[in-house]
C-alpha positions as CSV (number, residue, x, y, z in Angstrom):
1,X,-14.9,42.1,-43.4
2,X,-18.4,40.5,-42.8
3,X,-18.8,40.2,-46.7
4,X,-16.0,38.0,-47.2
5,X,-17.2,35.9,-44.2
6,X,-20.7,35.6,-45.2
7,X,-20.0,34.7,-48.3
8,X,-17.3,32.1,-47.7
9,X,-19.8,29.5,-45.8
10,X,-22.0,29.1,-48.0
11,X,-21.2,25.8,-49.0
12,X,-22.0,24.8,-45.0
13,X,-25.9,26.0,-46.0
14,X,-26.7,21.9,-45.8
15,X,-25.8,21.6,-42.5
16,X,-26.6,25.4,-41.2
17,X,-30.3,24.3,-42.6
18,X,-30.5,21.7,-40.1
19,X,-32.7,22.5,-37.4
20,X,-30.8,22.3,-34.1
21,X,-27.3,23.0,-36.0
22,X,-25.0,26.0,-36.4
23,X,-22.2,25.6,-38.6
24,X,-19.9,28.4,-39.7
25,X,-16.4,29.3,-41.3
26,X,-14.1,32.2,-40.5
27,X,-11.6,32.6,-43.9
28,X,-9.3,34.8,-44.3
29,X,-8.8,38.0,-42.6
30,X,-7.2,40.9,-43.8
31,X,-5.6,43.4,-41.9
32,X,-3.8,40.8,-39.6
33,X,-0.4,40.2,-39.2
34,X,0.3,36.7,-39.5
35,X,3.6,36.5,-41.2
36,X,5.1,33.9,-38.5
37,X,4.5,30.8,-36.7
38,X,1.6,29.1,-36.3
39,X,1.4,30.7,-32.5
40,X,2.2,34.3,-33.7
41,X,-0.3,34.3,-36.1
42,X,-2.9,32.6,-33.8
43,X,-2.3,35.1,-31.2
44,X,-2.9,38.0,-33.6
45,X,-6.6,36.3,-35.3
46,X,-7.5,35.2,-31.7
47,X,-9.2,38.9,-30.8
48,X,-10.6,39.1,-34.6
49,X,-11.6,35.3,-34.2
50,X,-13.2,35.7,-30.4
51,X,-15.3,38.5,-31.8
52,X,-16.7,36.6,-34.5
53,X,-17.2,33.6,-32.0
54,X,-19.2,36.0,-29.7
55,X,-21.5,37.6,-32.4
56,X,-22.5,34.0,-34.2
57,X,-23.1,32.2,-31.1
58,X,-25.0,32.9,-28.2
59,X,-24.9,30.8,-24.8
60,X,-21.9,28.6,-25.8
61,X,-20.3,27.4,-22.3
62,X,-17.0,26.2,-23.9
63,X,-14.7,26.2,-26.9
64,X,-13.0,22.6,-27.8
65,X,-10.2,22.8,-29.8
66,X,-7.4,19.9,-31.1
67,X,-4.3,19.9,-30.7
68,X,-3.9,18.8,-34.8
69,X,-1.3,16.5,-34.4
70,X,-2.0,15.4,-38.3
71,X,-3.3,11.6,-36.8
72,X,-6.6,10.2,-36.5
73,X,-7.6,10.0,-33.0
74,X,-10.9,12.1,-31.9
75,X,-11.8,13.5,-28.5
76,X,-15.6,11.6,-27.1
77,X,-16.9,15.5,-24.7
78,X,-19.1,13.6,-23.1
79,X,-20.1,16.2,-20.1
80,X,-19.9,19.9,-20.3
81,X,-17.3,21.7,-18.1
82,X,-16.7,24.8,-16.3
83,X,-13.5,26.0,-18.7
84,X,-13.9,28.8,-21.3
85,X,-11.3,27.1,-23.8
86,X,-10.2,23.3,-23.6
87,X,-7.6,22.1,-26.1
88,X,-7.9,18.2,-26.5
89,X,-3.9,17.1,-26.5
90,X,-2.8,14.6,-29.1
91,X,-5.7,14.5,-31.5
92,X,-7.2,15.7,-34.8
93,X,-11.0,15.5,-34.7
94,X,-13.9,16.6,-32.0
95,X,-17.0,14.7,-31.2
96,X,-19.9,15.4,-29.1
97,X,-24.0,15.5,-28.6
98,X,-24.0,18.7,-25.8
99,X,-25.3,21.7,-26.9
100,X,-23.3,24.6,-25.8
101,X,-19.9,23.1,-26.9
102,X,-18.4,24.8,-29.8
103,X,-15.6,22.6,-32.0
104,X,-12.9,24.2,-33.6
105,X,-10.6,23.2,-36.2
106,X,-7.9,25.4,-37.5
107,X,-7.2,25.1,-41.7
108,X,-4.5,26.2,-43.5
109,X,-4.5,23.7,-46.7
110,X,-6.0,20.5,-44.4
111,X,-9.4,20.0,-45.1
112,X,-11.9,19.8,-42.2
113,X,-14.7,17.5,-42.1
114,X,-18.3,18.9,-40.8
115,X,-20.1,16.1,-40.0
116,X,-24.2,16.3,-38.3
117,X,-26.4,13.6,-37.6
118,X,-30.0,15.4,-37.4
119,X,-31.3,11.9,-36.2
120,X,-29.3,11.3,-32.8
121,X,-27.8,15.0,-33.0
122,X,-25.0,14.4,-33.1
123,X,-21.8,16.3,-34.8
124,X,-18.0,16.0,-35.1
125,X,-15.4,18.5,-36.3
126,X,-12.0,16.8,-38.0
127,X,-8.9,18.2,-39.3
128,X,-8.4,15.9,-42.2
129,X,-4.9,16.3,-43.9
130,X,-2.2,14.2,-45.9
131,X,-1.8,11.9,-43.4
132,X,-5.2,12.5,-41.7
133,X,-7.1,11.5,-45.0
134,X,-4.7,8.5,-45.1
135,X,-5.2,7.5,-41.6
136,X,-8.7,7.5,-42.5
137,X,-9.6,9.8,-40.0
138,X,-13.6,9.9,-41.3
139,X,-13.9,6.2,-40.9
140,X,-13.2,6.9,-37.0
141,X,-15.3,9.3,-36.4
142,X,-18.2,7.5,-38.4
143,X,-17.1,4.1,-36.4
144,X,-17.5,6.4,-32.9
145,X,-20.6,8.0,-33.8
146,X,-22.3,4.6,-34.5
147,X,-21.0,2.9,-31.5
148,X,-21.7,5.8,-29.2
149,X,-24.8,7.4,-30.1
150,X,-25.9,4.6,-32.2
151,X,-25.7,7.0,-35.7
152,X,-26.3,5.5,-38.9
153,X,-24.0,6.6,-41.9
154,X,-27.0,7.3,-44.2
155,X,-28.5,9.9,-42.1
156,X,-25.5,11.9,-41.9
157,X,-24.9,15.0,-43.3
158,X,-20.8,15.2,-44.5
159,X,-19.1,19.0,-45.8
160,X,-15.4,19.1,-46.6
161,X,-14.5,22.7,-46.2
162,X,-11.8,24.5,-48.8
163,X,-8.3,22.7,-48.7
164,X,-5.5,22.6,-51.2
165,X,-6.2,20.6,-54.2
166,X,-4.5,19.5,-57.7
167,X,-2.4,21.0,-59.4
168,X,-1.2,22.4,-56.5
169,X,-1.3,20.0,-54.5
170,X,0.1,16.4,-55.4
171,X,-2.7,14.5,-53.6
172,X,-6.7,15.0,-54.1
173,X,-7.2,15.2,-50.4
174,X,-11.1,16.3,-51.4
175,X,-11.6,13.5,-53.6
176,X,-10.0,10.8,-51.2
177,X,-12.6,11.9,-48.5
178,X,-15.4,11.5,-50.7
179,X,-14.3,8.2,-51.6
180,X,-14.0,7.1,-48.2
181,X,-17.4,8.5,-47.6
182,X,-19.0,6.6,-50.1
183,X,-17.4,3.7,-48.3
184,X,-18.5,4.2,-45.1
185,X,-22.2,4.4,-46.5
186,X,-22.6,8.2,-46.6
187,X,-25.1,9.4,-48.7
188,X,-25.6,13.1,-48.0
189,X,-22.2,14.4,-49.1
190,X,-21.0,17.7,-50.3
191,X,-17.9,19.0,-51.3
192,X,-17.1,23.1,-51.2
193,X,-15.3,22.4,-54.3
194,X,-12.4,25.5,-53.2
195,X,-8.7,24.7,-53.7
196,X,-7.2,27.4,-50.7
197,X,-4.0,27.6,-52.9
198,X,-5.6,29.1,-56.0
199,X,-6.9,32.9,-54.3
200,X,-5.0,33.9,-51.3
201,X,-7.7,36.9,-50.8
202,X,-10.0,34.6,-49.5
203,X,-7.9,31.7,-47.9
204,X,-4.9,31.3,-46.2
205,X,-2.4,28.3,-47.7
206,X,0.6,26.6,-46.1
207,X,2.4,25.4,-49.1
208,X,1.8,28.7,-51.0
209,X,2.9,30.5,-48.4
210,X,5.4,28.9,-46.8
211,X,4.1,28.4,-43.6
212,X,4.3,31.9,-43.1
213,X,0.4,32.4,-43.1
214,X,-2.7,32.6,-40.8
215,X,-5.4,29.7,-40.1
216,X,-9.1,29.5,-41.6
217,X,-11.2,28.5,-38.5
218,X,-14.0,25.7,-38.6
219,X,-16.6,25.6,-36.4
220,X,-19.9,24.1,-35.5
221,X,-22.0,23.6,-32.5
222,X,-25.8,22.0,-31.7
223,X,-28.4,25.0,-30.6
């Protein structure tokens, strides 16, 4: 369904219109079993997902995904490696400067956080949920861009993807990451402004579903 997936990322265009950037958004698939787990429906996206993967980028060396463990710890790739796939065990967010790494989040309700810094290029990927958002998960991948690459927060470019929001959700995960966005000195900030909960054609939700669903996939890379 390339429609459906062109027209879901739009709301990445101020990143994707970075030079140097490539930032994309797989939604929902249909045809897909996923009426399990989170590994059985994984297993079934993964050859819809690779193919995707393979046709928007071109000379990526490795794939970094997190674990998710819904905390607030980030994984620093500083140096490339020799794996296809790497999952980083035991946190929520991604951070690197390399080109050919790809970061991947999985979403199912959680927002992820695209962040680029066209400055220092820079990026980082975060899965930014209940206690994610709480946790303050932004303010520690801000805090580890500045200290590592020396990024300042008002030359960063900040998207939260589609996540659950009010009323079907009981906390404004959207508008909590905003806030603490404007906290943290981010001026470039844009919301996509879609609650995954209110059309199941186009996302796949936790809570509406009861767990019984598929996972949106987040990614983003440096050319």
């Amino acid at each position: 369904m390339v429609t459906s997936v062109t027209e879901a990322f739009l709301f990445l265009h101020p990143i994707s219109a970075l030079p140097g950037f490539h930032a994309h958004w797989i939604p929902r698939l249909n045809g897909i079993n996923v009426l399990g787990d989170r590994d059985f429906a994984l297993r079934n996206l993964a050859p819809r997902h690779d193919s995707i993967i393979a046709a928007e980028y071109h000379g990526i060396a490795t794939h970094h995904h997190a674990e998710q463990v819904h905390g607030n710890s980030i994984a620093l790739i500083t140096s490339p490696c020799d794996k296809k796939i790497i999952t980083h065990a035991a946190v929520d967010g991604l951070i690197t400067n390399l080109s050919g790494q790809l970061l991947a989040i999985y979403i199912a309700d959680c927002a992820a956080i695209y962040l680029a810094d066209p400055v220092t290029r820079a990026i980082a990927l975060l899965h930014s949920g209940k206690k994610g958002t709480a946790r303050n998960i932004l303010d520690q991948a801000v805090s580890t861009m500045v200290s590592t690459y020396g990024s300042h927060p008002s030359n960063l470019v900040c998207v939260v993807s589609p996540c659950i929001r009010p009323p079907d959700y009981e906390i404004d995960i959207a508008t909590s990451i905003a806030n603490q966005a404007r906290d943290l000195g981010i001026q470039n900030f844009h919301d996509s402004c879609e609650n995954t909960a209110a059309d199941l054609t186009r996302h796949y939700s936790y809570r509406m579903e009861k767990g019984q669903t598929g996972r949106m996939l987040a990614l983003l890379s440096i050319c």
